[in-house]
C-alpha positions in Angstrom: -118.8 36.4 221.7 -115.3 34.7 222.4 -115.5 30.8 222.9 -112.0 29.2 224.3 -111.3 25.4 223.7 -108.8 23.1 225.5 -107.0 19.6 224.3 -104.6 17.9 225.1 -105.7 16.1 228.8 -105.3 12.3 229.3 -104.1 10.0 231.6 -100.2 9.3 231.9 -97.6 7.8 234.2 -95.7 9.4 236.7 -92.5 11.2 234.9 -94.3 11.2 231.6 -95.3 14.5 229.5 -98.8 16.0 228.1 -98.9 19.1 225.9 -102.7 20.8 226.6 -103.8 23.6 224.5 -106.1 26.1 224.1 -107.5 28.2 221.0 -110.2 31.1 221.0 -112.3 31.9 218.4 -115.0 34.9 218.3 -114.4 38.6 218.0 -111.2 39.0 218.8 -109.3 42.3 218.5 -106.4 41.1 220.7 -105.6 39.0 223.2 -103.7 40.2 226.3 -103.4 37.8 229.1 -103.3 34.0 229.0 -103.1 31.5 231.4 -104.0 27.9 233.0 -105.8 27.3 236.0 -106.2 24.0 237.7 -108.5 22.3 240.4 -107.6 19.4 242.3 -109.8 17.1 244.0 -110.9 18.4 246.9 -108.5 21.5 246.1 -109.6 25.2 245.2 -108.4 26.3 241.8 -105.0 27.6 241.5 -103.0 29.4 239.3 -100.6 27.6 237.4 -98.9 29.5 234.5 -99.5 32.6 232.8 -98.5 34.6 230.0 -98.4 38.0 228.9 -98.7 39.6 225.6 -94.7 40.1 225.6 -94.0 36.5 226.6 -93.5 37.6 230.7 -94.2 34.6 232.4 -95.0 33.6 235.6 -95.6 29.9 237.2 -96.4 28.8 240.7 -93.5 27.5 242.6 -94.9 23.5 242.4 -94.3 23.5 238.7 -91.1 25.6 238.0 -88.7 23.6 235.9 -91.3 21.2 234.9 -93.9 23.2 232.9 -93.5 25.8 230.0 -95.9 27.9 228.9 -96.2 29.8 225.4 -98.4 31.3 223.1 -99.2 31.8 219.1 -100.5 35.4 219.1 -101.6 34.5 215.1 -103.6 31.1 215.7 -105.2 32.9 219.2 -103.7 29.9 220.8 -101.9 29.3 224.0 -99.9 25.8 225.2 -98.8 24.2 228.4 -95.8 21.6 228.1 -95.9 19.4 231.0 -92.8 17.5 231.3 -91.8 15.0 234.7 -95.8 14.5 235.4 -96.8 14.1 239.2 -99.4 12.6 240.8 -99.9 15.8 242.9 -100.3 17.9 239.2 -104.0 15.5 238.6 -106.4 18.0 238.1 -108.8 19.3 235.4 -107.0 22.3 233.9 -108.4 25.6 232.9 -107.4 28.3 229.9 -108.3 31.6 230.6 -107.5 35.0 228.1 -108.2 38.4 228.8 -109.9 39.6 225.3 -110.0 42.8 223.8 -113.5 42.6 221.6 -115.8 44.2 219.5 -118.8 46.0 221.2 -116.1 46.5 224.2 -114.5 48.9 226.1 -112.3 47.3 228.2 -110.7 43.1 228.1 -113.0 40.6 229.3 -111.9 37.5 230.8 -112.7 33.9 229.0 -112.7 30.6 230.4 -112.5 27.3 228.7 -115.1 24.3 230.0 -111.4 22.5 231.1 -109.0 19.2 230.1 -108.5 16.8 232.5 -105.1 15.4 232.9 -104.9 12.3 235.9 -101.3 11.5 236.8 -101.3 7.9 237.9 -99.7 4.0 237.6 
């Protein structure tokens, strides 16, 4: 049993920053994958960043430059920096880590319940 967590959501002004994060607790042998998600109003959920065990990263195009993603492999803990907010990046946000656990054989992917983060003056 693997529960994920995310803080960090509010409501900002357009240009201003937000640092969301995300901590698992549970079982946890290791944790490969992690990333954020978001859903937009109206939108289907995206992709946003992601991270892999050796720090690769990737982002989707809308945020390059703008958001950094990074991880604490000892606190089970992954981040999203969000610097030069949008109104366009409004959205409830999503952690998700692939987890290597007891009782199984392969990684299972967790989700947290989401943060909501509202871009707006």
């Amino acid at each position: 049993q693997v529960q994920l967590v995310e803080s960090g959501g509010g409501l900002v002004q357009p240009g201003g920053s937000l640092r969301l994060s995300c901590v698992a607790s549970g079982s946890i042998l290791s944790i490969h994958t992690m990333g954020w998600y978001r859903r937009a109003p109206g939108k289907s959920r995206e992709l946003v960043a992601r991270i892999s065990r050796d720090t690769s990263t990737n982002y989707v195009d809308s945020v390059k430059g703008r958001f950094t993603i990074s991880r604490d492999n000892a606190k089970n803990t992954v981040y999203l920096q969000m610097n030069s907010l949008k109104p366009e990046d409004t959205a409830i946000y999503y952690c998700k880590m692939v987890v290597l656990e007891l009782s199984r054989y392969s990684g299972m992917d967790y989700w947290g319940e989401g943060t909501l983060v509202t871009v707006s003056s």
